[in-house]
Structures are given as structure tokens and as C-alpha cells.
C-alpha positions as CSV (number, residue, x, y, z in Angstrom):
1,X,-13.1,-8.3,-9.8
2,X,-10.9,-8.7,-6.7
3,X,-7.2,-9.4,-6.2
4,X,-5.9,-13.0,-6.2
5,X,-4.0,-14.2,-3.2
6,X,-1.6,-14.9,-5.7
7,X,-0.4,-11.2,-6.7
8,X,-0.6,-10.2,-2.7
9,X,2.5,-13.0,-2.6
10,X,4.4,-12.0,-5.7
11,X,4.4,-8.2,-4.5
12,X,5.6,-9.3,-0.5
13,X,7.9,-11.8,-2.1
14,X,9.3,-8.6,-4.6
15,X,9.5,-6.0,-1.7
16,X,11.7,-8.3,0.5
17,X,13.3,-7.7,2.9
18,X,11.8,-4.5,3.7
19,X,9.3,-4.2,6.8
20,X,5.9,-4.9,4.4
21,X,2.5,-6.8,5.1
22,X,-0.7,-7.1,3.6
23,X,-4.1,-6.6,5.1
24,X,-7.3,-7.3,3.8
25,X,-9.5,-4.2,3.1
26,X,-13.2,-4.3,1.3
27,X,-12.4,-6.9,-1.1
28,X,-8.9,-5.9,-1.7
29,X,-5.6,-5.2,0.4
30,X,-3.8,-2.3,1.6
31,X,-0.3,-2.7,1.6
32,X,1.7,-1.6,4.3
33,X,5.4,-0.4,5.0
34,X,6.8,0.8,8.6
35,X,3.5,0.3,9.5
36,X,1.9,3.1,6.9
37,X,-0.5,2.2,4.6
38,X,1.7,3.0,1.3
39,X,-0.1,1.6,-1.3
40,X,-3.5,-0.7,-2.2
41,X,-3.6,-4.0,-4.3
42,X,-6.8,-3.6,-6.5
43,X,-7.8,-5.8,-9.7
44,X,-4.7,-7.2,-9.1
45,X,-2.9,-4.1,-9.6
46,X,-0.3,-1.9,-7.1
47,X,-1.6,1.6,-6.9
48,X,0.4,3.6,-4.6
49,X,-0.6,6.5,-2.6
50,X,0.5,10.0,-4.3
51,X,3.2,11.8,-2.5
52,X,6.1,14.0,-2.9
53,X,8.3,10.9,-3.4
54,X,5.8,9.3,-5.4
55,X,5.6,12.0,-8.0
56,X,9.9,11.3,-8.7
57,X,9.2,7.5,-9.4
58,X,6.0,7.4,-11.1
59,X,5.0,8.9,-14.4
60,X,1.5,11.3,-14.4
61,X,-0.1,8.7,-17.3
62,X,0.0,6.4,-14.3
63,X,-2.7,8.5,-12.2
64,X,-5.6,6.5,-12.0
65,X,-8.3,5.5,-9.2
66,X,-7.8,2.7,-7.4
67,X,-11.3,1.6,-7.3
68,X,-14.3,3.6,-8.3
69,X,-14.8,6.4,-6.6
70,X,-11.3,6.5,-4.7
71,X,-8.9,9.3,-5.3
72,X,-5.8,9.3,-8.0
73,X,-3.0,6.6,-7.2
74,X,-0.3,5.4,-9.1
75,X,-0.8,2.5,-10.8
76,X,2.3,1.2,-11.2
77,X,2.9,-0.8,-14.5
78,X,3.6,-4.5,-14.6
79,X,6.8,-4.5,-16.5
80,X,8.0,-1.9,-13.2
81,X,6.8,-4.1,-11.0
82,X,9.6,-6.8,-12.1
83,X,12.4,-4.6,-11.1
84,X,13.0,-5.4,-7.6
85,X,15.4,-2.6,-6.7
86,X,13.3,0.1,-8.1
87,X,10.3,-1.2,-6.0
88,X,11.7,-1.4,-3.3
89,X,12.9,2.2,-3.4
90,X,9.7,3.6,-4.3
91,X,7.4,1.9,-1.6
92,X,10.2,2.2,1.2
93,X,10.4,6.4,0.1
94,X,6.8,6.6,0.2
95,X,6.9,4.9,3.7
96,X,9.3,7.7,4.8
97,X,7.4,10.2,3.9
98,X,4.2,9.9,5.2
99,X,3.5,10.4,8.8
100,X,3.5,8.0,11.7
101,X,-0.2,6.8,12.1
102,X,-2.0,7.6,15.1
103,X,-2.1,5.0,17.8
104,X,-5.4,4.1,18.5
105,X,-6.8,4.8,22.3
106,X,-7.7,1.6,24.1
107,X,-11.1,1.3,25.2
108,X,-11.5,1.2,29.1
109,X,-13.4,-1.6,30.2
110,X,-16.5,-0.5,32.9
111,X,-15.9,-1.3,36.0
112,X,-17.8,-4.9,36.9
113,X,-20.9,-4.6,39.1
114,X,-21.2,-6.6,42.2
């Protein structure tokens, strides 16, 4: 099963205005906050990445994989994902906490041959 189009929407249109976008990754999406991969849309549901913040917002029944195979996230519950405020406050702390990602070196293009 993948994630409808329709739940990516719902979740942007919930986390507004922060600085969020969604990405497609194998099937799914990652969501992203400050430019940080924060959390991933699976099945249709939001599992967020485990952190220090995380861990205040989140109950441990919630730990679950986020597809098979993956690591514990936690899946947040639908009913939670109605309350806008407390959303928004959980994915934005998540954002702060994790690090900056790496930039990416560019590739050098060869020099052209004559």
C-alpha cells in the first residue's frame, strides 16, 4: 500500500505556515522541515523520526517501523494529527534538533577536449 497524494496535502496544509515540503521517496514521502528530513508519510501514516524532543510529544505505544525493515518511528495517531498547534510544535522541535544536513559537493565537470 502506498500513501495517497491526498494525506501528503492534508499534513502540509496542517503544518502551515512552518517551512515544510514533501518529497517523494521509494513509494512514499519524506517530510521535510528547515530543510531536515523530520518525519516519513507511509501507508498513509506520519511517523516521525525518534529524538530527544520526540520522546516529550509522543507516547512509547507509538514506536513502530515505518515500513518493514526500517527502524522505530513515531507513528503519530490520527486523532493527534487533527490538532494543529500540537503538530506543528512537535515537527518544528524535531526540526531544531537535528543537525543541519550536509551540503552535497558539486561534481566538477572534465575539462572539454579539443
Amino acid at each position: 500500500m502506498s500513501t495517497s497524494k491526498d494525506t501528503v496535502t492534508y499534513l502540509l496544509g496542517q503544518l502551515e505556515p512552518l517551512d515544510v515540503r514533501a518529497r517523494p521517496m521509494f513509494g512514499e514521502y519524506g517530510l521535510y522541515c528547515d530543510d531536515k528530513v523530520v518525519a516519513f508519510v507511509c501507508d498513509d501514516a506520519l511517523f516521525v523520526k525518534p529524538t530527544e524532543a520526540a520522546d516529550e510529544y509522543s507516547d512509547p505505544d507509538w514506536l513502530a517501523p515505518a515500513y518493514p525493515g526500517s527502524k522505530d518511528y513515531h507513528r503519530v495517531p490520527q486523532e493527534r494529527l487533527e490538532d494543529v498547534e500540537w503538530l506543528q510544535e512537535f515537527v518544528q522541535r524535531t526540526a531544531d534538533v537535528l543537525p543541519v544536513p550536509k551540503k552535497k559537493p558539486t561534481k566538477k565537470k572534465p575539462p572539454k577536449q579539443k
